[in-house]
KEDOLUM-82058 format. One record per atom (N, C-alpha, C): z, y, x; residue number from 1. Coordinates in pm, whole numbers, padded with zeros to 5 digits. Example, Ala and Ser with C-alpha at 12.3 -4.5 7.8 and 13.67 -1.06 7.14 Angstrom:
BEGIN
      zz      yy      xx  drendo
   00780  -00569   01319       1
   00780  -00450   01230       1
   00780  -00330   01320       1
   00708  -00225   01285       2
   00714  -00106   01367       2
   00787   00003   01290       2
END
This chain:
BEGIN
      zz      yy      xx  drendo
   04755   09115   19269       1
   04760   09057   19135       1
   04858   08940   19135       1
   04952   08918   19007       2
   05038   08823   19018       2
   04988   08744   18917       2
   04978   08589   18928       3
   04981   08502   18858       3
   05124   08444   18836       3
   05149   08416   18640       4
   05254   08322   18632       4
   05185   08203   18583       4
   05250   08038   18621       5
   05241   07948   18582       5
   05333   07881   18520       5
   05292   07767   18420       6
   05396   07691   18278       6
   05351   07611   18303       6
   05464   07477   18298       7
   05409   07371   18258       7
   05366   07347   18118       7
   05444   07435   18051       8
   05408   07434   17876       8
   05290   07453   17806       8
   05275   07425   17700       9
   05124   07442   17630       9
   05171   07504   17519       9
   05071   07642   17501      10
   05162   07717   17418      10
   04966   07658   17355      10
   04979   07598   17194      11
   04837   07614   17112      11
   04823   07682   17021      11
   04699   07787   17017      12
   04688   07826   16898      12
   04564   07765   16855      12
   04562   07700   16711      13
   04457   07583   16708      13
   04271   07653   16693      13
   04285   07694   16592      14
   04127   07795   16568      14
   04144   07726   16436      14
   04094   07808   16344      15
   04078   07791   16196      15
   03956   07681   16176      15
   03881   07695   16238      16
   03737   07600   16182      16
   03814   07447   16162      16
   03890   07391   16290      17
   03929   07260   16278      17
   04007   07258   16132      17
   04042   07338   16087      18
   04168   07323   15970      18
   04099   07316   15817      18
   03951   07353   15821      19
   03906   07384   15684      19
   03910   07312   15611      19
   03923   07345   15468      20
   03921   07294   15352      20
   03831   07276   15312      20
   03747   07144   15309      21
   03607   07106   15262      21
   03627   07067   15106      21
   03536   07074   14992      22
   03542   07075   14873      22
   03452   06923   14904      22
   03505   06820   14887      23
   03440   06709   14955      23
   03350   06642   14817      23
   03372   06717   14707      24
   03303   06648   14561      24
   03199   06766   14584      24
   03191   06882   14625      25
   03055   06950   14619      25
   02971   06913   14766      25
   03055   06912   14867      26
   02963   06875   14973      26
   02844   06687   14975      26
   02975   06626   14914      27
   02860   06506   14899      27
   02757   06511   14865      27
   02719   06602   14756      28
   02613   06598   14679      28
   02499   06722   14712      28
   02529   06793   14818      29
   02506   06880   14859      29
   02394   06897   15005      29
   02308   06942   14944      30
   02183   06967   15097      30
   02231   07067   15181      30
   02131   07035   15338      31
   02150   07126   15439      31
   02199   07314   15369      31
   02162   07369   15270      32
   02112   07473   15251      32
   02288   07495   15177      32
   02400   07415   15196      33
   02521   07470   15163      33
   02599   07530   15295      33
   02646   07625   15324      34
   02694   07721   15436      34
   02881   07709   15369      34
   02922   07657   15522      35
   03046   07690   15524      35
   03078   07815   15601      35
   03190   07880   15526      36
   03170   08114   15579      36
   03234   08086   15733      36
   03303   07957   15818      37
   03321   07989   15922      37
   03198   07974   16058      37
   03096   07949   15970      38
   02978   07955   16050      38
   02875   08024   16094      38
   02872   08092   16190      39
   02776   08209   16202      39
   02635   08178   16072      39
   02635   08347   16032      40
   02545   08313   15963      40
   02471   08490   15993      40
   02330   08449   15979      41
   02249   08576   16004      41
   02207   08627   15896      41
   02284   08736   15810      42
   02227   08779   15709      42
   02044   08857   15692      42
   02064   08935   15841      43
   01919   08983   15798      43
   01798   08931   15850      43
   01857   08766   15833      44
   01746   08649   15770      44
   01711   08641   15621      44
   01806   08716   15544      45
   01839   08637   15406      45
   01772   08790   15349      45
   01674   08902   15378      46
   01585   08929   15282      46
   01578   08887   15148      46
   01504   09002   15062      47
   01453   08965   14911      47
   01339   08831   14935      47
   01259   08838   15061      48
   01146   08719   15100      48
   01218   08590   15130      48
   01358   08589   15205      49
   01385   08425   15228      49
   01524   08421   15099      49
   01568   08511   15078      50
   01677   08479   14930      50
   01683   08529   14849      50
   01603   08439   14746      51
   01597   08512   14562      51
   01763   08517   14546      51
   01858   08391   14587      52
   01991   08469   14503      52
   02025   08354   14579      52
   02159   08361   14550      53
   02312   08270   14628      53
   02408   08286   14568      53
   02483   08169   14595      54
   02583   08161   14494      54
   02747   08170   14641      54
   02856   08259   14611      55
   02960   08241   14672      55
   03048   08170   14620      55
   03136   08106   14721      56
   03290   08054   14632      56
   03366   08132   14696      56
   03428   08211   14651      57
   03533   08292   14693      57
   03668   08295   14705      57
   03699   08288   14825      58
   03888   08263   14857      58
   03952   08424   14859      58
   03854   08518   14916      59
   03917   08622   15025      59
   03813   08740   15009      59
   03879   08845   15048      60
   03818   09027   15020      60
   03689   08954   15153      60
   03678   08889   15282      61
   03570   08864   15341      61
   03435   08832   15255      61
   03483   08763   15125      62
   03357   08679   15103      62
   03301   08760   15018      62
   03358   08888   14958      63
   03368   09001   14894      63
   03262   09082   14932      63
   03307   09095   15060      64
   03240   09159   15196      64
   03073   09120   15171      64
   03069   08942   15217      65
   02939   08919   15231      65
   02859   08950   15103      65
   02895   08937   14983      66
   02817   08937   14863      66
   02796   09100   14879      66
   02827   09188   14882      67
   02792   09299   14916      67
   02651   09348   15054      67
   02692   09276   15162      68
   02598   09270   15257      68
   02458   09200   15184      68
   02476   09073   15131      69
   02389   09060   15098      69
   02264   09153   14982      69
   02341   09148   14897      70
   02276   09283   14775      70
   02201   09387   14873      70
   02258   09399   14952      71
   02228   09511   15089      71
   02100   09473   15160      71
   02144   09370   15205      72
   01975   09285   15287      72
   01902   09228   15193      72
   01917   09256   15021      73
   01753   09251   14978      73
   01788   09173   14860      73
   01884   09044   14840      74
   01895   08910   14748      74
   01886   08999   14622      74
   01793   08895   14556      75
   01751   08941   14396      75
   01916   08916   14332      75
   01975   08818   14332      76
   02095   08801   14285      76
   02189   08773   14373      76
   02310   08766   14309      77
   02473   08704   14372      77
   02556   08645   14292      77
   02613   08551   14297      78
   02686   08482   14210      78
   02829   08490   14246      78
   02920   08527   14216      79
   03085   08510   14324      79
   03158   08439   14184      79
   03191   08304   14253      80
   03268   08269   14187      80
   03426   08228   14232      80
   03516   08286   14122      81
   03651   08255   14209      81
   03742   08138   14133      81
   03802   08068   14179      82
   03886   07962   14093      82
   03990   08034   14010      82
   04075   08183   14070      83
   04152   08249   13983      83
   04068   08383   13909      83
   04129   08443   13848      84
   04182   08565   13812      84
   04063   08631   13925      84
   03947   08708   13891      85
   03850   08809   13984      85
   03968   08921   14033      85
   03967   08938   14167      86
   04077   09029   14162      86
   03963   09172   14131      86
   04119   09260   14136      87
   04141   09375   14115      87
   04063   09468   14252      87
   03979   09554   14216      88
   03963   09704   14294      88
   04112   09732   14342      88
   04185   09717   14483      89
   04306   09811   14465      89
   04325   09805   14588      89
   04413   09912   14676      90
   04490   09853   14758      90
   04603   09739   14769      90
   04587   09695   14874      91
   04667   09586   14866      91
   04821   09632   14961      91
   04975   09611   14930      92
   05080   09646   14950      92
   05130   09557   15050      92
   05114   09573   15183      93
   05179   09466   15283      93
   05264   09516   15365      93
   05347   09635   15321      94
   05515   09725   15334      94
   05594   09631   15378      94
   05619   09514   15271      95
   05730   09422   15275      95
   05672   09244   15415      95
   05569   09271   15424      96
   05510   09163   15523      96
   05611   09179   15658      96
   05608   09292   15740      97
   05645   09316   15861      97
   05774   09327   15871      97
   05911   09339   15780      98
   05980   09312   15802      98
   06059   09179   15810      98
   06033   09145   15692      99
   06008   08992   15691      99
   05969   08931   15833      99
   05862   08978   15899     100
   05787   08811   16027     100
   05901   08906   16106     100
   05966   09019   16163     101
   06064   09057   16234     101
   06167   09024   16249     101
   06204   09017   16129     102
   06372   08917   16077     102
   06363   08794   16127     102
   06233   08697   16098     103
   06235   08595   16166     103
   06212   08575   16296     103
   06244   08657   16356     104
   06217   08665   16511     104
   06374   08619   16571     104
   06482   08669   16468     105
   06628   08661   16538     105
   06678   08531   16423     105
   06564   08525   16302     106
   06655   08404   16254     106
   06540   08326   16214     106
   06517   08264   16290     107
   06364   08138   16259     107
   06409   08068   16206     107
   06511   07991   16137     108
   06518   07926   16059     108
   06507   07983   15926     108
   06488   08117   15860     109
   06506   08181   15764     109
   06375   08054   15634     109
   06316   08090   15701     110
   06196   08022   15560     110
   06214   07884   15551     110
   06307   07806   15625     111
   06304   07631   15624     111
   06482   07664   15486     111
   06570   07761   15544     112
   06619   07768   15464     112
   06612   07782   15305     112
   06472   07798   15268     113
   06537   07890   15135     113
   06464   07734   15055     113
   06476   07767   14883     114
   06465   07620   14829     114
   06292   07622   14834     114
   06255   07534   14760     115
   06130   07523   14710     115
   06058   07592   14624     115
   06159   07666   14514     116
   06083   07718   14460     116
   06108   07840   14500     116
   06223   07899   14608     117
   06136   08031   14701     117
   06055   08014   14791     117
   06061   07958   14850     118
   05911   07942   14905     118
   05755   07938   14850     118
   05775   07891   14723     119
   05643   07912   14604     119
   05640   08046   14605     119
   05751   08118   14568     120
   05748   08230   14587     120
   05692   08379   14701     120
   05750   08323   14809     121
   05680   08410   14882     121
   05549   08384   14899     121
   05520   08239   14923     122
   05369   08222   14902     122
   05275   08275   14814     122
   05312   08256   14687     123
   05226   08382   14599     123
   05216   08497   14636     123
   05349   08544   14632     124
   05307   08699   14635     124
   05253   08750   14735     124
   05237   08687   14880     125
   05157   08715   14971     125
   04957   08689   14974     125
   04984   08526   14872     126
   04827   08486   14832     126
   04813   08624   14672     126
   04891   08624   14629     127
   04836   08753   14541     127
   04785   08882   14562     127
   04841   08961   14714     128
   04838   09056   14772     128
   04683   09056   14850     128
   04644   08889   14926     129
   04544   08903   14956     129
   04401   08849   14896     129
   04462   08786   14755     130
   04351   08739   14738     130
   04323   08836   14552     130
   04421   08883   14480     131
   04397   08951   14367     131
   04357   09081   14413     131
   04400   09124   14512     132
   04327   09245   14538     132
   04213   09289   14641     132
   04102   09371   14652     133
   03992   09407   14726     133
   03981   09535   14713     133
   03933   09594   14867     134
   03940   09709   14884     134
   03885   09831   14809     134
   03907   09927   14758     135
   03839   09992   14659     135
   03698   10067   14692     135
   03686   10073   14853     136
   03569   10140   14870     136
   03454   10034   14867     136
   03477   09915   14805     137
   03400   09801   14779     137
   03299   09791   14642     137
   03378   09864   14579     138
   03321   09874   14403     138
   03206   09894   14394     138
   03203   10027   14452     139
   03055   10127   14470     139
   02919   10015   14489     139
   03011   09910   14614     140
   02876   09837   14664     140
   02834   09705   14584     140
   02908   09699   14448     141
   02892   09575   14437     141
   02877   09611   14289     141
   02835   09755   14287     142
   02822   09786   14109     142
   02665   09824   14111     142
   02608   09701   14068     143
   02470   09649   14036     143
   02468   09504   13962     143
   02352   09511   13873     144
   02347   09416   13861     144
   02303   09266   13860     144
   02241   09290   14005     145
   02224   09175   14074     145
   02371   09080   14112     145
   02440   09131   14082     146
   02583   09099   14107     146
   02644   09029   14022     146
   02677   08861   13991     147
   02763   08849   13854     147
   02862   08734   13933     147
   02986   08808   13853     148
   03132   08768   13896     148
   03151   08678   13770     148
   03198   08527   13876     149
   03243   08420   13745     149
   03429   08385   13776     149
   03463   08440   13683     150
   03624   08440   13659     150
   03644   08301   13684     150
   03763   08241   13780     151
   03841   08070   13679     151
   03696   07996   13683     151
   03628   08002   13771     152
   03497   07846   13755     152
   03462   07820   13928     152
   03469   07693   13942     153
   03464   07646   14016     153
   03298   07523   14001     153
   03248   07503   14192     154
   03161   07423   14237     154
   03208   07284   14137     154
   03119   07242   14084     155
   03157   07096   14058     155
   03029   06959   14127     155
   02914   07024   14127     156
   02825   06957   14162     156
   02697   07054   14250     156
   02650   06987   14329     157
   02511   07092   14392     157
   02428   06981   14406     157
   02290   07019   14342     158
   02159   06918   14368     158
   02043   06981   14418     158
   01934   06896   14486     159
   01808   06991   14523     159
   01730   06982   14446     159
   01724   07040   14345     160
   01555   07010   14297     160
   01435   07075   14331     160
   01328   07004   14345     161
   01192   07094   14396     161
   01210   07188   14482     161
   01310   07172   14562     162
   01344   07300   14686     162
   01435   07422   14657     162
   01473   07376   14503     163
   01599   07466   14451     163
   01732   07442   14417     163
   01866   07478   14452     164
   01972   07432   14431     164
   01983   07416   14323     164
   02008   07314   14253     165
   02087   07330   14095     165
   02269   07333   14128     165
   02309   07405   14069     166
   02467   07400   14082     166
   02529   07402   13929     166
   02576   07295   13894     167
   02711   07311   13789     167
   02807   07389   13847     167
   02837   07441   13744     168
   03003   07510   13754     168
   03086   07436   13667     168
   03231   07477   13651     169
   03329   07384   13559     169
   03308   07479   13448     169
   03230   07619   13420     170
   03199   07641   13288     170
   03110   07628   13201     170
   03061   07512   13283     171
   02933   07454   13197     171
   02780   07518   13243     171
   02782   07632   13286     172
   02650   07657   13313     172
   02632   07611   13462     172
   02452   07639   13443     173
   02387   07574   13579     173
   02343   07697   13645     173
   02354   07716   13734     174
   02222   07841   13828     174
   02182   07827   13915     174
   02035   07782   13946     175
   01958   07768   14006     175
   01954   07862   14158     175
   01957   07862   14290     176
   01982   07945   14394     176
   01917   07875   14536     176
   01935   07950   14608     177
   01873   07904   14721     177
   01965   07904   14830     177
   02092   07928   14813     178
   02223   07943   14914     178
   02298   07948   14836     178
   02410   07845   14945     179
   02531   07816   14910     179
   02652   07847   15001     179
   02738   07983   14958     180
   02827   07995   15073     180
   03004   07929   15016     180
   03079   07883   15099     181
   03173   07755   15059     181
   03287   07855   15107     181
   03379   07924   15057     182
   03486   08009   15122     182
   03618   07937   15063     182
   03621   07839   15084     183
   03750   07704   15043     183
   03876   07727   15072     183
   03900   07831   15195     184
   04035   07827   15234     184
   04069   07666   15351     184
   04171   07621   15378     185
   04165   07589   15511     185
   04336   07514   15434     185
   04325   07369   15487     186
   04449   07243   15499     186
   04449   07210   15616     186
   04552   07217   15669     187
   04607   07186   15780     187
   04624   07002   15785     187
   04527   06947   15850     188
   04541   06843   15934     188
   04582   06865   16127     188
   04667   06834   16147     189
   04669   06901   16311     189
   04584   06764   16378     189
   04573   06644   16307     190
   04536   06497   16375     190
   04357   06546   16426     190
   04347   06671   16353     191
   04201   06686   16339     191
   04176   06777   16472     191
   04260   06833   16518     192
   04254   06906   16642     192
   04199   06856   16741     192
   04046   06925   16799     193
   03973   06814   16909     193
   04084   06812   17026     193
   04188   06877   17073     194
   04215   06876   17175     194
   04352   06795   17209     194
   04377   06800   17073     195
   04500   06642   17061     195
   04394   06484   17015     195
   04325   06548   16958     196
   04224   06422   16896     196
   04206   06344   17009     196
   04156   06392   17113     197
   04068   06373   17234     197
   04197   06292   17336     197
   04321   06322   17285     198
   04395   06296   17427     198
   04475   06140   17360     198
   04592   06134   17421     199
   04694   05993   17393     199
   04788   06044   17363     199
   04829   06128   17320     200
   04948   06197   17230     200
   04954   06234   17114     200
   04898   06183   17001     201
   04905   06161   16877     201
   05020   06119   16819     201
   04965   05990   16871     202
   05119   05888   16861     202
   05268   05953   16866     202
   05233   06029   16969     203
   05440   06106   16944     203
   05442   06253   16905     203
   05330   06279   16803     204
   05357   06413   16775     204
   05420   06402   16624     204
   05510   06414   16616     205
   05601   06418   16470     205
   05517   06496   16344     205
   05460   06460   16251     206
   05389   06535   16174     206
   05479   06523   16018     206
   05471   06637   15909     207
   05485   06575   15790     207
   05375   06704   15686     207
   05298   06621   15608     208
   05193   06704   15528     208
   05070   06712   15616     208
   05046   06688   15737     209
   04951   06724   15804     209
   05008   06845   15910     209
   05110   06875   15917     210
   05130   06980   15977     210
   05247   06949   16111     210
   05260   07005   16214     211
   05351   06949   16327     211
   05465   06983   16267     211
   05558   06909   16290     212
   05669   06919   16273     212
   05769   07003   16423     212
   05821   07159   16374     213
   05833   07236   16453     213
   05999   07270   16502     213
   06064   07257   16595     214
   06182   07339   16628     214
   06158   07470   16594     214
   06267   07561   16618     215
   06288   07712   16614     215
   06223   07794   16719     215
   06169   07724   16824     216
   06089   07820   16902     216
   05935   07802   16876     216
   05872   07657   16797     217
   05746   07621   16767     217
   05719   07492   16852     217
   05865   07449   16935     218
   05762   07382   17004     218
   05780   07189   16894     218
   05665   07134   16920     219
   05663   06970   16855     219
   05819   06906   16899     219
   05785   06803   16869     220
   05810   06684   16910     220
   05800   06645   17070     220
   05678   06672   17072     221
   05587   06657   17258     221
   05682   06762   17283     221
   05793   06778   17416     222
   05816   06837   17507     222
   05762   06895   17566     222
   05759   07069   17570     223
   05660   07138   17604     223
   05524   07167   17547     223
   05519   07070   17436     224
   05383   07145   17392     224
   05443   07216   17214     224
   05379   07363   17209     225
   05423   07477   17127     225
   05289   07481   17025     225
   05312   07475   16937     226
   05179   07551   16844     226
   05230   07650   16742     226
   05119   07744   16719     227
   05153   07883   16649     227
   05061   07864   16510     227
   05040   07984   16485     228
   04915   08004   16379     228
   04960   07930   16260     228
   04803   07854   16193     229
   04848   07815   16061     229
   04920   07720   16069     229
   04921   07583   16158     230
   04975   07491   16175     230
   05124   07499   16150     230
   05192   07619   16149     231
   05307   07652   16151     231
   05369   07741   16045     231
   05306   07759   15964     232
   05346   07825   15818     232
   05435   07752   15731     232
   05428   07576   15797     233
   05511   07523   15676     233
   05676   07576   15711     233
   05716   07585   15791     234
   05819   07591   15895     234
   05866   07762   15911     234
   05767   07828   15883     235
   05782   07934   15988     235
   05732   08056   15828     235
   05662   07997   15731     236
   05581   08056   15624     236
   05479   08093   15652     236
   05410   08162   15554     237
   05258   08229   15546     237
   05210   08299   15624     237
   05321   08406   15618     238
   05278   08521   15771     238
   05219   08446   15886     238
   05244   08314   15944     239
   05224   08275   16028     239
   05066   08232   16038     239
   05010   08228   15950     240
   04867   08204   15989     240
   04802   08355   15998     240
   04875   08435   16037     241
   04793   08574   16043     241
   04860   08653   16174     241
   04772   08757   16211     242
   04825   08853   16334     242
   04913   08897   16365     242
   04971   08929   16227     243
   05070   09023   16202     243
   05211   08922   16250     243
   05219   08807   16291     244
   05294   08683   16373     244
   05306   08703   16485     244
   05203   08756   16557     245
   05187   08710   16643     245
   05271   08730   16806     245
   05339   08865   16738     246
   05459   08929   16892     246
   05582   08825   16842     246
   05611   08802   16731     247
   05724   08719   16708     247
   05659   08561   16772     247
   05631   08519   16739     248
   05561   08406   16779     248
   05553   08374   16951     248
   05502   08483   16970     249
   05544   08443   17163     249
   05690   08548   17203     249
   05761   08580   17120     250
   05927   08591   17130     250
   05954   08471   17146     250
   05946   08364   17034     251
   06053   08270   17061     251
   06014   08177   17135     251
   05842   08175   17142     252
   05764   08042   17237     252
   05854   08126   17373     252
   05821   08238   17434     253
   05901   08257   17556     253
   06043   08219   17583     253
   06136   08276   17489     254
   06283   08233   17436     254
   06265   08108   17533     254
   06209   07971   17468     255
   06234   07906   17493     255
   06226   07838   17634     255
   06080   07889   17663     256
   06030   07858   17825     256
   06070   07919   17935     256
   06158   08009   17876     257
   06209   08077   17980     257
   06369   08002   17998     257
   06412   07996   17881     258
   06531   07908   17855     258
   06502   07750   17951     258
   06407   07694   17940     259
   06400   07555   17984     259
   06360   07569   18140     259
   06300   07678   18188     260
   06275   07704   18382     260
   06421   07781   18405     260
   06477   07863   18354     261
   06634   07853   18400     261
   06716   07786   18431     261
   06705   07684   18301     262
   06769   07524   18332     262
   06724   07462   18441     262
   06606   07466   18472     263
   06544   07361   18593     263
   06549   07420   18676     263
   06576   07581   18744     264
   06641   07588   18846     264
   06767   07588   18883     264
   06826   07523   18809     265
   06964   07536   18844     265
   07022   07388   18941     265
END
């Protein structure tokens, strides 16, 4: 068996450190609100331990759970989304893979283009995954224990007598016994336990919360590389997803291989 060794740190961070907390619903909010990156045991959540729950919905996942649940028993479901309920459809991600390929030979491609292409690709990629849900989904979610709130968002959560009260921004209240939080995810990298924890803060170049990246990924810090979401500002959207991920250790190698050439010479 051969081992290779780097001095380099190639990071990929983990989504939990990055989440987007809704910090006006969590204040006000008891143990009994669930953020979706937290294990959660649905077939705890029976018709006996959950009359109903309310979702906030980012993503076809949270889609997912309101379905499981209806499944394990809940008298109701609430899904509420801040846009537009998407669409039953397939979703078209043809044009994704050529795109993160291209940027494999020209990583500067997405720092190039203006601002408002970059709005651009960003939508149409957040449109692809978040207006549309899979169609063999319908079936499971056509009951009506099920009610979909278009455009309304968490504004407040209280306990009363052992029951959630929740405002929405459309004015109504509904009473529930779970709260699942599917917020989507801001990139702070300062929040990373494993830079948090060390003495290199100080020289990691940041702007927005996000590292500030060369063309192969790596910081500021010499030798240390980060991938994933941290790197979408730089690199775009694709980059917080899989479909990155052979390009992504293309150019992290590119480079480390580039910099132990140099040092043996």
């Amino acid at each position: 068996m051969e081992w290779a060794f780097s001095e380099e740190l190639k990071l990929n961070d983990g989504l939990p450190t990055v989440m987007h907390l809704n910090e006006r619903a969590i204040k006000k909010s008891p143990r009994r609100l669930q953020i979706k990156v937290k294990r959660w045991n649905l077939t705890r959540r029976s018709s006996r331990h959950f009359s109903s729950g309310l979702l906030g919905v980012e993503s076809e996942e949270e889609v997912e759970w309101a379905a499981l649940l209806v499944e394990a028993g809940a008298r109701a479901v609430y899904i509420t989304h801040r846009h537009d309920s998407p669409a039953f459809a397939e979703a078209d991600w043809s044009w994704v893979s050529p795109l993160v390929e291209a940027i494999g030979d020209d990583p500067n491609w997405f720092r190039r283009l203006s601002q408002a292409e970059k709005d651009d690709v960003n939508h149409r990629l957040w449109a692809e995954g978040r207006l549309k849900v899979e169609p063999w989904l319908e079936a499971r979610l056509n009951t009506d224990r099920v009610h979909v709130l278009p455009r309304t968002e968490v504004m407040e959560c209280v306990d009363q007598n052992g029951e959630l009260s929740v405002a929405l921004s459309n004015g109504e209240t509904i009473a529930c016994d779970q709260i699942i939080l599917a917020t989507g995810y801001k990139v702070d990298i300062t929040r990373l336990p494993i830079l948090a924890a060390g003495n290199i803060l100080d020289r990691l170049e940041t702007r927005n919360g996000f590292p500030v990246l060369d063309d192969h990924f790596q910081t500021s810090i010499n030798g240390l590389f980060i991938t994933s979401m941290p790197a979408t500002q730089d690199f775009g959207p694709f980059f917080g997803f899989t479909i990155a991920v052979r390009v992504s250790a293309k150019l992290i190698c590119e480079a480390v291989a580039t910099e132990q050439t140099v040092g043996l010479r």
